[in-house]
N, C-alpha and C positions, 0 to 999 in steps of 0.2 A: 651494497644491495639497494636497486628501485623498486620501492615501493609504492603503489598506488593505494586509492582511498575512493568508496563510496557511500551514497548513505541509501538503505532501500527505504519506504514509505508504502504503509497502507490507509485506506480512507478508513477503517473499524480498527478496534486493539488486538488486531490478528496475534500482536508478539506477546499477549497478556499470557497467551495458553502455550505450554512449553512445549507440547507436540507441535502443532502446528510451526513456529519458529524453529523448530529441528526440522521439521520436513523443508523448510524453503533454505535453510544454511543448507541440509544435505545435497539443494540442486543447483545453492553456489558454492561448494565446496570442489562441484565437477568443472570451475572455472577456475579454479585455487583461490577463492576467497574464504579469507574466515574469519570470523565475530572478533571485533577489536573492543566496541560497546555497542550494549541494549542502551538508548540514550533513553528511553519512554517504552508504551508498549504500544506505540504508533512508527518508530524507527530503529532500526537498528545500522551500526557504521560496520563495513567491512574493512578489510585492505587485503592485498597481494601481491605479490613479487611480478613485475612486470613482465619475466619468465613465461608466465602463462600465456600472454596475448598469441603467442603463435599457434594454439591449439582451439584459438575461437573459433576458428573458420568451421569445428566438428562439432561441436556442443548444437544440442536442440535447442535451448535457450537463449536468449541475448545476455550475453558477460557482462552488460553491459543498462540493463536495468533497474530504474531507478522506483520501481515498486512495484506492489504484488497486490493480493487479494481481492474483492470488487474494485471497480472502476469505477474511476471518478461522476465519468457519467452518468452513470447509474446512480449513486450515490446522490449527486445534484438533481438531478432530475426524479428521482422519491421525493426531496427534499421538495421542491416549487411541486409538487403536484400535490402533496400536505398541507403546505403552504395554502395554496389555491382553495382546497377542501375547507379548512381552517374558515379561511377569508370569508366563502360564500355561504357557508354556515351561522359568521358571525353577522353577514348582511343581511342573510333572509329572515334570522330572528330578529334583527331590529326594526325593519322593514316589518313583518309582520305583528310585532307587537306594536307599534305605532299607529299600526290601522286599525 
């Protein structure tokens, strides 16, 4: 039996809430992958019988993705425009209280 192995990855603790982690197993399940380990509640590991890859071509989804929930992007880019806020907050009050 071949087995493969991946690990899915979100930028929040999407896998903390058990619905949400049933809802994203339930839409790799339609790729035959199933839960091997929850490693954190940031990753979970799959595997499946290599069997399945002939039925990728149908699936709406990629069999073959390596996370879910927001985007990195998005994620980083809140993150430097906080950052940024943060920053010119802490300039203009020093700046202003010096004058």
């Amino acid at each position: 039996m071949d087995v493969e192995y991946k690990i899915i990855q979100a930028q929040t603790p999407l896998f903390s809430e058990t619905a949400k982690m049933q809802e994203v197993l339930a839409e790799e399940a339609k790729a035959g992958w199933d839960l091997l380990e929850k490693e954190d509640n940031y990753r979970i590991k799959l595997q499946r019988n290599v069997s399945h890859r002939a039925n990728d071509k149908n699936l709406e989804i990629d069999a073959y993705r390596s996370t879910v929930g927001v985007s990195p992007i998005i994620t980083y880019g809140a993150t430097a425009l906080l950052t940024l806020a943060i920053v010119s907050v802490i300039l203009y009050l020093a700046l202003w209280s010096s004058g």
